[in-house]
Structure formats: structure tokens, C-alpha cells
C-alpha positions as CSV (number, residue, x, y, z in Angstrom):
1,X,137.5,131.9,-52.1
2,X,137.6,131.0,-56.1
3,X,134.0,130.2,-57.0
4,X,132.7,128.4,-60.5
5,X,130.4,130.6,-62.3
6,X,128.8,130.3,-65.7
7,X,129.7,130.6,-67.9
8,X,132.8,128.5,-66.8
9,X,135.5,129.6,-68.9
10,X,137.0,133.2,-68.8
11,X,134.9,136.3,-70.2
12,X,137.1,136.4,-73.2
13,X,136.5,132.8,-74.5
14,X,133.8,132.0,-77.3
15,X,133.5,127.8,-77.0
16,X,130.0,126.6,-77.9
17,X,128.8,122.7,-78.9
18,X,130.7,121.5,-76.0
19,X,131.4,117.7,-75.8
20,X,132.9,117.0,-72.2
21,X,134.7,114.2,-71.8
22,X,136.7,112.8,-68.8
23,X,140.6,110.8,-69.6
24,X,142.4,110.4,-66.7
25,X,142.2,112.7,-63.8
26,X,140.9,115.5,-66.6
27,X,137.9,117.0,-68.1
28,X,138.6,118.0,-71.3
29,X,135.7,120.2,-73.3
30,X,135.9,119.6,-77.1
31,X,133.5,122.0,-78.9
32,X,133.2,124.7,-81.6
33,X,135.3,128.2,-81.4
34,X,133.6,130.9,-81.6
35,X,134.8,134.4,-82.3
36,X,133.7,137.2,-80.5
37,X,132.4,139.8,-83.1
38,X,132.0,137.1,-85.4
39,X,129.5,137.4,-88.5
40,X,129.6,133.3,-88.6
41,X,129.8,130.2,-86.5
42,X,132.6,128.8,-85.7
43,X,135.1,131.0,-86.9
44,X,138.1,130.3,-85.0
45,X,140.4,126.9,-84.5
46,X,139.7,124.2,-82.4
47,X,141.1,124.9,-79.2
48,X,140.3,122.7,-76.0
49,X,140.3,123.6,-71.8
50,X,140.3,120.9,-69.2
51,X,140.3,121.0,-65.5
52,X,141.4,118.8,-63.1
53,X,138.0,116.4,-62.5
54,X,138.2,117.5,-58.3
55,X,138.2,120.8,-59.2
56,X,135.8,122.2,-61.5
57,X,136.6,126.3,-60.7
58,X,140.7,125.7,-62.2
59,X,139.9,125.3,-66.2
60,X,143.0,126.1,-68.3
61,X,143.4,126.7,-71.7
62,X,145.2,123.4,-73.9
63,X,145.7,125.8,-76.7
64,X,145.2,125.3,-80.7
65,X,144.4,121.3,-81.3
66,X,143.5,121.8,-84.9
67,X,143.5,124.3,-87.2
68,X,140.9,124.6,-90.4
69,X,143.7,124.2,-93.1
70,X,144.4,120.8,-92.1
71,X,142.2,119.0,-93.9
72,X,143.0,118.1,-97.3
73,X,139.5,119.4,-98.3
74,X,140.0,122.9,-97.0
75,X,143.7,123.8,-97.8
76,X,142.6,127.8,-98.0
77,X,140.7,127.3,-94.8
78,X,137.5,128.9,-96.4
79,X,135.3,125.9,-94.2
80,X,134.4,126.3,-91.0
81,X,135.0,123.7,-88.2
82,X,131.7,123.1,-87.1
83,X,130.7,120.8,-83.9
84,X,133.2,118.1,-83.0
85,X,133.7,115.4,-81.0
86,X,136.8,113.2,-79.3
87,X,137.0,109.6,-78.2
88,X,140.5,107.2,-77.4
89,X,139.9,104.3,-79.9
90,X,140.8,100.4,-79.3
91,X,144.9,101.5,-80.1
92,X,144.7,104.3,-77.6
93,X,144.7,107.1,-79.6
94,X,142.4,109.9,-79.7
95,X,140.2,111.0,-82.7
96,X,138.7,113.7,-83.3
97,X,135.9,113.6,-85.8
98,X,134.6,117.0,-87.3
99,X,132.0,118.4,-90.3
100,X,133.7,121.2,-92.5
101,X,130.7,123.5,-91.8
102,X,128.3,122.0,-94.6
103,X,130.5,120.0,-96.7
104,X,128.7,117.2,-95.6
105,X,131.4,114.8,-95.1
106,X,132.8,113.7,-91.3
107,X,136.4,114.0,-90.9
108,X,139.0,112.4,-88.4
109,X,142.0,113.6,-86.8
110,X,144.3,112.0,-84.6
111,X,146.4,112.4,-82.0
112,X,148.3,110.2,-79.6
113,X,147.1,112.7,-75.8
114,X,143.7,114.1,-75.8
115,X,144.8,117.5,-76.0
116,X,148.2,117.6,-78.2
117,X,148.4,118.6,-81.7
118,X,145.9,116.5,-83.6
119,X,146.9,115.9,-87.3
120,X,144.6,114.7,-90.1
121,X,143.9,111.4,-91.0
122,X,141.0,110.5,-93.4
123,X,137.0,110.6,-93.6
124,X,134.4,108.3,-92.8
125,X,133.8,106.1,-95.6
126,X,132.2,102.9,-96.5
127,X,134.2,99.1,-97.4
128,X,133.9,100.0,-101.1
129,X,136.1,103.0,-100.9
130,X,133.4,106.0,-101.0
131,X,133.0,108.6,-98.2
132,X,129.5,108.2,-96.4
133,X,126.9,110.9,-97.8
134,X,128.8,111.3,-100.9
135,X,126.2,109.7,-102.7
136,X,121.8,110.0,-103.5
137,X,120.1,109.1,-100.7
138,X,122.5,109.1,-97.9
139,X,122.1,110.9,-95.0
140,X,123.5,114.2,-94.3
141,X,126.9,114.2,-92.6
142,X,126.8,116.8,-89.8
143,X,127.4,117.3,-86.0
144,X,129.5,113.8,-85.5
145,X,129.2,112.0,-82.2
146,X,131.5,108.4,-81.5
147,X,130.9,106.5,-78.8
148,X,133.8,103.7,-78.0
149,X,133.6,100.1,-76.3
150,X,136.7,97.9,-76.8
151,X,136.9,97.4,-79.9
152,X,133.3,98.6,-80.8
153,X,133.2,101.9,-82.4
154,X,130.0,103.4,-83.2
155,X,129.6,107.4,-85.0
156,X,126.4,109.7,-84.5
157,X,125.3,112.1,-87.1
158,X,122.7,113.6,-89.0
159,X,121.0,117.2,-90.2
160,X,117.1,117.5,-90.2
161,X,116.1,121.0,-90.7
162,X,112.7,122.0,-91.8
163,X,111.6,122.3,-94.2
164,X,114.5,120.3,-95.6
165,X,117.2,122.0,-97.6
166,X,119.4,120.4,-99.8
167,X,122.7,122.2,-99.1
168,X,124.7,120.3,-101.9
169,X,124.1,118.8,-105.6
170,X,123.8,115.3,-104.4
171,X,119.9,115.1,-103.0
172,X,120.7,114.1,-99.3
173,X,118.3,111.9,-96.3
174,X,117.2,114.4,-94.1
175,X,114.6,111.8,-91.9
176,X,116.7,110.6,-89.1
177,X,119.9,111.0,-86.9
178,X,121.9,108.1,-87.9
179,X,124.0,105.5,-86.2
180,X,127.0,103.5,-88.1
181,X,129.2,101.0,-86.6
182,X,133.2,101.8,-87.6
183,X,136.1,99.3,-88.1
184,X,138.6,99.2,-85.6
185,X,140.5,101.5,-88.0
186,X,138.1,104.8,-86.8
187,X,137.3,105.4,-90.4
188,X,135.4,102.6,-92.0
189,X,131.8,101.8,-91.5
190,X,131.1,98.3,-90.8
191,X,127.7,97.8,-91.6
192,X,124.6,99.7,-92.7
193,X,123.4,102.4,-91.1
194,X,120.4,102.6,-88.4
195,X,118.1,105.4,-87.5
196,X,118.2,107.1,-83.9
197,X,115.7,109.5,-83.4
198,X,113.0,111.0,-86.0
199,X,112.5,114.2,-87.7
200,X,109.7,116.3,-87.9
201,X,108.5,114.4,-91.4
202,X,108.3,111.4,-89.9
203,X,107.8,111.2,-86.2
204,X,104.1,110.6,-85.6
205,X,103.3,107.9,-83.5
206,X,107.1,107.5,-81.9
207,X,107.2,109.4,-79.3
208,X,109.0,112.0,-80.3
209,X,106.7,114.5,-81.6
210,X,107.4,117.9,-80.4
211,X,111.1,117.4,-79.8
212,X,112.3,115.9,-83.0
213,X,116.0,115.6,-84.3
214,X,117.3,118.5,-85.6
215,X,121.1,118.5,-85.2
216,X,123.4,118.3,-82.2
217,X,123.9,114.4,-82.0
218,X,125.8,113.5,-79.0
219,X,126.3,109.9,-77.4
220,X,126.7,108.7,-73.7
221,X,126.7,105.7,-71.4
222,X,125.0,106.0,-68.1
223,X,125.0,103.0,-66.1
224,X,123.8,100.2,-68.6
225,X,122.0,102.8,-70.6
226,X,123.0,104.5,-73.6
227,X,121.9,108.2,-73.9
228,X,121.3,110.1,-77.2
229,X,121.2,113.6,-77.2
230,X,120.2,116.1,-79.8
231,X,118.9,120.1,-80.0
232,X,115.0,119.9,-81.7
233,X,113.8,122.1,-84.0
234,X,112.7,124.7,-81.2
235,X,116.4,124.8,-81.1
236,X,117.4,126.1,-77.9
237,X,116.5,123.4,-76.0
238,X,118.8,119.7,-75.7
239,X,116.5,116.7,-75.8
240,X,117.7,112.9,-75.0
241,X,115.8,109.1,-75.6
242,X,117.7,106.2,-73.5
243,X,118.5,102.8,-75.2
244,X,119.5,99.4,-74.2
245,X,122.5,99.6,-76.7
246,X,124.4,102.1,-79.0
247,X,122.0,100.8,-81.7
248,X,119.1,101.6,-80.2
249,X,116.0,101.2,-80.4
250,X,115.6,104.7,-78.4
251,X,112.8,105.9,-76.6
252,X,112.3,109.7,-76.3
253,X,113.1,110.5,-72.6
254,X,112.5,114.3,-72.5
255,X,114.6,117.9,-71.9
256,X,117.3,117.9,-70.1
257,X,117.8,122.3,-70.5
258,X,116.8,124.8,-72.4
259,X,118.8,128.3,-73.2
260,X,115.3,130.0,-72.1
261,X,114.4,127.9,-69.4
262,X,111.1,127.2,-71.9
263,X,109.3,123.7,-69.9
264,X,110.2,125.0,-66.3
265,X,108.8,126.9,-64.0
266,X,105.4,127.0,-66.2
267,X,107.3,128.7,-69.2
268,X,106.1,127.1,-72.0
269,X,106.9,129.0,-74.9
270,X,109.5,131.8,-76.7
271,X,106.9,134.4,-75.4
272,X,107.6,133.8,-71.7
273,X,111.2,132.6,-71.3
274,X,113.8,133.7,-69.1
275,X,116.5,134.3,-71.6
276,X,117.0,135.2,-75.4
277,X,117.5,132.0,-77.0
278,X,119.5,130.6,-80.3
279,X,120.5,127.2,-80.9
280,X,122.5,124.9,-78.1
281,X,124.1,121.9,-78.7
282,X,126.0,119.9,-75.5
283,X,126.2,117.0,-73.9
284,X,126.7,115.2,-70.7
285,X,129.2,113.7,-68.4
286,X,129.8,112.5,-65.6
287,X,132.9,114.1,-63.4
288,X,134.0,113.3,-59.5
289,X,130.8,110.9,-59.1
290,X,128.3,113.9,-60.6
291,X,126.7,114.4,-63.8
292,X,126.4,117.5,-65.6
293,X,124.9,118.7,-68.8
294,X,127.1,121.7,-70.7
295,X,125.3,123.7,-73.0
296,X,126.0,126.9,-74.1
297,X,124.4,130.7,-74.3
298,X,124.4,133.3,-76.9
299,X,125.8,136.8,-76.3
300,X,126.8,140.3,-77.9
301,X,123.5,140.2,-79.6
302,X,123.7,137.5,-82.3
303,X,124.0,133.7,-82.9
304,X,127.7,134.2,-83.4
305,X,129.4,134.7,-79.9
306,X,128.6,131.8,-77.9
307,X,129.9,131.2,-74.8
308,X,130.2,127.5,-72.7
309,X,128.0,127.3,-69.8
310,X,127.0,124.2,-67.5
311,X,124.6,122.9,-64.7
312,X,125.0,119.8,-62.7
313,X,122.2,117.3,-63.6
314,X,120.1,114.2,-61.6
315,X,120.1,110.8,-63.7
316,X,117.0,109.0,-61.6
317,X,116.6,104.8,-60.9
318,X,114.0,104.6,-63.6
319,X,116.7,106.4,-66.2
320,X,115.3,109.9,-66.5
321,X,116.4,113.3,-66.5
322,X,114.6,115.8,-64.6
323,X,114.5,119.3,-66.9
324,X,117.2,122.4,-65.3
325,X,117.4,125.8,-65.5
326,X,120.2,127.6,-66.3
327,X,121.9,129.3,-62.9
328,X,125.0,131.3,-62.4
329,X,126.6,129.1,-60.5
330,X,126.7,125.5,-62.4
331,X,130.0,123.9,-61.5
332,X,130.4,125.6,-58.1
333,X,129.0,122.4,-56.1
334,X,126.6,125.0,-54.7
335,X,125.5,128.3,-54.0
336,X,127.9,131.7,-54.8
337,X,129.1,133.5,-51.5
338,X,126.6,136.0,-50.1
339,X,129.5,137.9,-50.2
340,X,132.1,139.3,-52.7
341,X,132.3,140.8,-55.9
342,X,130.8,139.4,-58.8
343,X,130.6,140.2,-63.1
344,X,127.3,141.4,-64.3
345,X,128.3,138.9,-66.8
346,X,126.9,135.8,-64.7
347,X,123.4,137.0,-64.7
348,X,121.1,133.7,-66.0
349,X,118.4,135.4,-66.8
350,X,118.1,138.4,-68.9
351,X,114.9,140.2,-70.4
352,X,113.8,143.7,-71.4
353,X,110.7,145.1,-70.2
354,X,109.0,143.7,-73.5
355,X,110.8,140.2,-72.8
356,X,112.9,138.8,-74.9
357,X,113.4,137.2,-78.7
358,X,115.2,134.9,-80.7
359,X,117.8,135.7,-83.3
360,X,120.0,139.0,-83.8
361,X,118.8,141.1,-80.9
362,X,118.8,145.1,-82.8
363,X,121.5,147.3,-81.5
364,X,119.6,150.4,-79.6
365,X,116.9,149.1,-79.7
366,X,115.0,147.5,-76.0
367,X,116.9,144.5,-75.8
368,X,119.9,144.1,-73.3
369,X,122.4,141.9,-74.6
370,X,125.6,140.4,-73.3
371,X,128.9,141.9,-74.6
372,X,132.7,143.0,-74.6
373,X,135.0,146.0,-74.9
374,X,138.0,144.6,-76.6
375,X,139.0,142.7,-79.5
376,X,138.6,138.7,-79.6
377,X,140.6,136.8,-77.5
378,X,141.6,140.3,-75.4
379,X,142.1,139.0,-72.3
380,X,141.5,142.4,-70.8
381,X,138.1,142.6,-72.0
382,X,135.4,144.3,-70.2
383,X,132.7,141.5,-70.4
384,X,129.4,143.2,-69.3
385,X,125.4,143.6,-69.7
386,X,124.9,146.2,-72.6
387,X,121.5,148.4,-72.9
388,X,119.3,148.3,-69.6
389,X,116.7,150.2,-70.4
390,X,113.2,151.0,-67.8
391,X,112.0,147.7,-66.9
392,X,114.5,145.5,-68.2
393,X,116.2,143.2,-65.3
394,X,118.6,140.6,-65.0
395,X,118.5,137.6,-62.6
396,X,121.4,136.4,-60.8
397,X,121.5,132.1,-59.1
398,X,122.0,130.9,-56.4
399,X,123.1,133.0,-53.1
400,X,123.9,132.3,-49.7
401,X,122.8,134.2,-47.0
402,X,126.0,135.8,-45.2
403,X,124.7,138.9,-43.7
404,X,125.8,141.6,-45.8
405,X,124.3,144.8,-45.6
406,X,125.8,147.0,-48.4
407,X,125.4,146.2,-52.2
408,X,127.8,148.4,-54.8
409,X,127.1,148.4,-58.6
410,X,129.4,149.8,-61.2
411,X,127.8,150.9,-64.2
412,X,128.0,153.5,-66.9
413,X,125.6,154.9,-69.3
414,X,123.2,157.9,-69.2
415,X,120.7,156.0,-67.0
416,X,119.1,158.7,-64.7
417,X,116.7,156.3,-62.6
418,X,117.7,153.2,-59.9
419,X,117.9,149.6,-59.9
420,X,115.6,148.0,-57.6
421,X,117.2,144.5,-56.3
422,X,114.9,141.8,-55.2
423,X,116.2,138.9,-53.0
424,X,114.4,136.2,-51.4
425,X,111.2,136.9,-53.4
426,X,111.1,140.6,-51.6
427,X,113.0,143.9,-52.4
428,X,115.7,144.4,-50.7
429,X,117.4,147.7,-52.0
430,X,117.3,150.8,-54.2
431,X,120.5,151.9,-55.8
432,X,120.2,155.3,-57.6
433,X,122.1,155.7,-60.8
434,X,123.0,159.4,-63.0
435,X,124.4,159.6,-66.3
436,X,128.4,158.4,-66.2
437,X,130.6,158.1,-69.4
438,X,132.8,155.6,-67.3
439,X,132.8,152.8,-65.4
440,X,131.1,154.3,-61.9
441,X,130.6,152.8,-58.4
442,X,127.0,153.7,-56.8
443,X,126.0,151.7,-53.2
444,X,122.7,151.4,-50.9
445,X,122.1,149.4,-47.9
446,X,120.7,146.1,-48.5
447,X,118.4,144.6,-46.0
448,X,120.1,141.3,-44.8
449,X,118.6,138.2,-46.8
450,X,118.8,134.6,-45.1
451,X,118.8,130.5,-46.6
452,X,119.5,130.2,-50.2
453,X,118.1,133.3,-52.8
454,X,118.2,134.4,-56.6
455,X,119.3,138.4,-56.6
456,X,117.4,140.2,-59.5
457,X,118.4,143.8,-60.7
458,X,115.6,146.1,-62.6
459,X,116.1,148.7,-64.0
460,X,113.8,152.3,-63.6
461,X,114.1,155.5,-65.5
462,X,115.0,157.0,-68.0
463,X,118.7,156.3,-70.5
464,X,120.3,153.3,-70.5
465,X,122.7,151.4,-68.0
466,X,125.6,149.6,-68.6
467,X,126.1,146.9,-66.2
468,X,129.7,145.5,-65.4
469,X,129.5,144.3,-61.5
470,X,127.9,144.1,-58.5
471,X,129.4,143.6,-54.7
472,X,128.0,142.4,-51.4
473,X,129.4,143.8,-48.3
């Protein structure tokens, strides 16, 4: 039976700051490319995946939308394409709007199906003929969100790190995200901008304080309510504030996840989260009558090799959000099988026996990290759990009970010890592991676990484990 696990897209496939978006009968996820190995963001072309909006386990691959050397301001393709975003304007259309990494100016591109072969066609600029953030004072144009009703067209941006840093010659704004209407044309602003959500200079007294705008801006309509979404300057989490219109005002609303799990299940800071953080960007959508927020992890040990992940999401009468945790099992519509074979891969939750960090995790060191064997975009690459050492585990959600009674692991390593599995808050089975130079199957019995349960592997002894699968029987 084909089952939806996250991350969603296949092990070879690097997409982070994904911007779901539903035309049609398909979900198409916009977002950054990744490359595995990478010493940057955002080192590949645009690419895009949809899936049919009934079937959320069949993504396929679009291929190449846009490629770096199409814009007239990066003919050597020396810029990144950082975060975009797509929308189908008043003619039908669909535009792409994009940030050269930290050029600071938002770009369009166009094309006539949302997945096709966008081609450039100007940037955002004001009546009198000068591109927005070109000049003192304006804001900084980064991470662009659009947001289209009829013939209202309304773009999302804005950088606030801290302390500030000014990134070009001309001094930029870095107080607020920022909201400016656009002509029917997709490229002209109509009006004067309007602030969105706060930065950490200025947010005392709104509401906002401990979650302010850092980057990450991302628009949505729910119902009659407009949702702005944003990563804060803790970074790994994505925060939203609701407002009666696209031009606010907006009232903080909360977190809707963070890469950690940091503000559920008691965690409340980097020292006690589930997960080794980095920055997330995402959004969310609604697809087949549910919503979902995608969001994405970090893997192979730096900020660099992010991978698309996604969890289905409650939007309540009164307008919240109720904070998720990340699972392995997002888009399935449920639990995983408690049977079958399943990557190491999935695992939500990873930690060494001295938790975990954020940032470039040290190679050989304690950490555990999530990595390949193979080249970028090898789609025979070994995706697996790198460097279990004693004590380090990794937590595998949801399962249903479905009686099985053996569990199989395939690992390789010099580990000389056992993983201990835990289901259903008890242990459940002890699989002893020797020293392997390849990829090795070792079994136990498992004692039968019932109703709906996390699986967590730990590590004991002594070496190191590489971790590629586990299988219930």
C-alpha cells in the first residue's frame, strides 16, 4: 500500500521555502532548490512537483521552471534564487516573483501554466519608474509573497535580521514586513506601502514580542481571514497574525510549527528540542477540504541541504492555529502501516545522547545527522541516519498497531552494542548490532504493540551505526 511520509518528496530532492499552492485539480510546491552537498542556499534552479489534490502520496517532478541566468540582473548566474512565490494574476497568467539572493530587488516571471517554462518579465517598481528598495530608506526587498483577488494584487516582503545589517550601499528599512498593493500589470505598486508585522526594534507593546518578523513572509486567505506568515528570529519556528484584509491591521496569532518541536510538549527552548534546528520558511494551504502547513528540515549536517516536509494543520471557529509537531507521516491522512518496510530517513525526531544544536552539526563528532551516498540529484542515493553513537535515538510518528512480531534493521558501521526500540511508551525489543562495512540486516522479536504508537530506536555501545531501514513483520 503507497504511504505519504515526510519528507514528501523523494530522498534525492533538496526543495526548502515551500509555497504550496492549489490551480485546478493540482498542488503545485513553489520553493527554493537546494543542492545536496551544497556550501550555500539555494544553489540549484527553480524546479516545481505537484500532485494530484486527492492524492497526496503521487508527487511528480514538473522539472526546471526557471533557471538563475534569466534575469537580466544575473546574466553569469553568480545570484542565487532565493525563496519564491506563484500566483495566476487578473489576465490568467502565472507569476512568479523571486529575490536574487541579497540583491534586494523582487523580480517577476511569467508564464501562461503554473508549471511551464516561466520567462522573465521585469521588477517591482514604483509609478515614477524606480524599482522598490532601490533607494534610502526603503525597505529591504526579500522573501516575496503575492496574494491575488480579482483585480487586487497585493506583494509581501521584508528582511529584519538582528542586529540589522546593511547588505548593500543604499542604507535600507529593516522595521517591518511590508505590504504594497500592485497594478493590474503584476509589476507596479499602486500605493504606499504598509507595515505587517514588527521587528525586534520595534515590537513592544504589539503583541508580537518574542516572535517578531524576521524573514519568510507568506500570505493566505482562510475563510474571511487573511493569514500572514513569517519565520522569527528564533528561526526555526513559522509564526502567523490573522487580519480582516490583505492590509492588515494584523494581530499576532501564535506558532503554527517549529523544526524542533520548541512550544510543545513542554519544550521550551534550543536546549530541549526534539530535533536540530536551522531556519524554516513555509506556508499553508488548504488541499481536498484540509489544511496543511509545509515547512521544511535540515539534513547532511548543515543549513544547506534542506529537504520539504509537511503536517496537516486545524484552523479553529475563533481563527487560531493550534502549534504541531513534526511526524513522519504528514500527508498520509493518518497513521503509517504497522507493517512494512520503512527509510531510517523518516525518523522526526533525532538527538545524540547530549541533545542536539543549531547550525553546522561537526562531522565525527556526537551528533547524528541526516545524509546521502551519491551525488546531487542521484536518484539512487542511499538517503540514511549518519553517526549513532551510545545514547543517541531517533523517533519515528505515527504507527498502527497490526500485530507484527519481528522488527529487522539494516545498518552498517562499527557499532558493537543494540538498539533498544520503545513503542507505546514501553520497550518492546532489543536488536544486537556488530561491526559491518556494508549495509547488514540484523532482526529480534518485537512484542506486539496495539492503538496508535511513536517507535523510538536508541542506540547502546560502543562505534557508531549507520542507519538506513527498519521493517515490521
Amino acid at each position: 500500500m503507497k504511504q505519504a511520509f515526510n519528507p514528501f518528496l523523494p530522498s534525492y530532492e533538496y526543495i526548502p521555502d515551500g509555497e504550496p499552492h492549489v490551480f485546478g485539480d493540482r498542488v503545485y510546491l513553489f520553493g527554493s532548490h537546494d543542492r545536496f552537498g551544497g556550501t550555500s542556499f539555494c544553489m540549484n534552479d527553480y524546479v516545481c512537483w505537484s500532485a494530484p489534490t486527492d492524492d497526496l502520496k503521487s508527487w511528480r517532478c514538473e522539472g526546471v521552471i526557471y533557471r538563475r541566468e534569466q534575469d537580466p540582473l544575473n546574466p553569469n548566474g553568480e545570484h542565487a534564487l532565493f525563496a519564491p512565490d506563484v500566483c495566476r494574476g487578473p489576465d490568467g497568467r502565472y507569476y512568479l516573483y523571486y529575490a536574487l539572493d541579497f540583491v534586494s530587488i523582487i523580480s517577476v516571471a511569467v508564464c501562461d501554466t503554473p508549471a511551464g517554462k516561466y520567462e522573465f518579465c521585469g521588477h517591482v517598481r514604483f509609478k515614477d519608474g524606480h524599482v522598490l528598495s532601490s533607494r534610502a530608506g526603503e525597505p529591504y526587498a526579500f522573501d516575496p509573497a503575492v496574494l491575488c483577488e480579482g483585480d487586487n494584487v497585493y506583494l509581501y516582503m521584508g528582511y529584519c535580521p538582528y542586529p540589522p545589517r546593511h547588505l548593500m550601499e543604499v542604507p535600507k528599512t529593516y522595521t517591518h514586513a511590508w505590504v504594497y498593493r500592485l497594478e493590474r500589470d503584476m509589476l507596479t505598486i499602486a500605493g504606499e506601502g504598509k507595515p505587517v508585522a514588527p521587528s525586534f526594534s520595534n515590537s513592544a507593546g504589539t503583541g508580537f514580542e518574542g516572535h517578531e518578523f524576521f524573514e519568510a513572509s507568506s500570505i493566505r486567505k482562510a475563510g474571511d481571514k487573511y493569514y500572514f506568515i513569517w519565520s522569527s528570529y528564533y528561526g526555526h519556528e513559522l509564526c502567523y497574525a490573522v487580519a480582516p484584509s490583505p492590509e492588515g491591521p494584523f494581530e499576532f496569532g501564535g506558532t503554527i510549527i517549529s523544526n524542533g518541536d520548541i512550544g510543545i510538549g513542554g519544550i521550551t527552548d534550543e536546549n530541549d528540542c526534539n530535533n536540530y534546528i536551522g531556519n524554516n520558511h513555509g506556508s499553508i494551504e488548504k488541499i481536498g477540504g484540509k489544511w496543511y502547513v509545509f515547512y521544511h528540515r535540515h539534513t547532511n549536517g548543515t543549513s544547506f541541504s534542506r529537504q520539504a516536509c509537511a503536517e496537516e494543520i486545524k484552523i479553529l471557529p475563533d481563527g487560531s492555529i493550534p502549534q504541531v509537531e513534526m511526524t513522519s507521516c504528514g500527508l498520509n491522512g493518518g497513521p503509517l502501516s504497522g507493517k512494512g518496510k520503512y527509510p531510517a530517513r523518516i525518523a522526526c525526531n533525532l538527538k545524540s545522547s547530549c541533545g542536539t544544536m543549531r547550525g553546522d552539526i561537526p562531522r565525527g563528532g556526537a551528533h547524528p545527522y541526516f545524509t546521502q551516498d551519491g551525488a546531487d540529484g542521484d536518484e539512487e542515493a542511499f538517503q540514511h541516519i549518519a553517526n549513532l553513537k551510545d545514547g543517541a535515538l531517533c523517533v519515528f510518528k505515527y504507527f498502527k498497531g497490526e500485530g507484527a512480531n519481528t522488527i529487522k534493521i539494516t545498518v552498517r558501521g562499527t557499532a558493537d552494542g543494540y538498539f533498544e526500540v520503545f513503542g507505546g511508551g514501553r520497550g518492546v525489543a532489543k536488536i544486537p548490532v556488530f561491526p559491518c562495512a556494508k549495509w547488514t540486516e540484523f532482526s529480534a522479536p518485537i512484542s506486539v504493540i496495539s492503538g496508535i504508537f511513536p517507535l523510538v530506536f536508541t542506540y547502546r555501545g560502543a562505534g557508531y551505526a549507520d542507519f538506513l531501514s527498519f521493517e515490521l513483520l
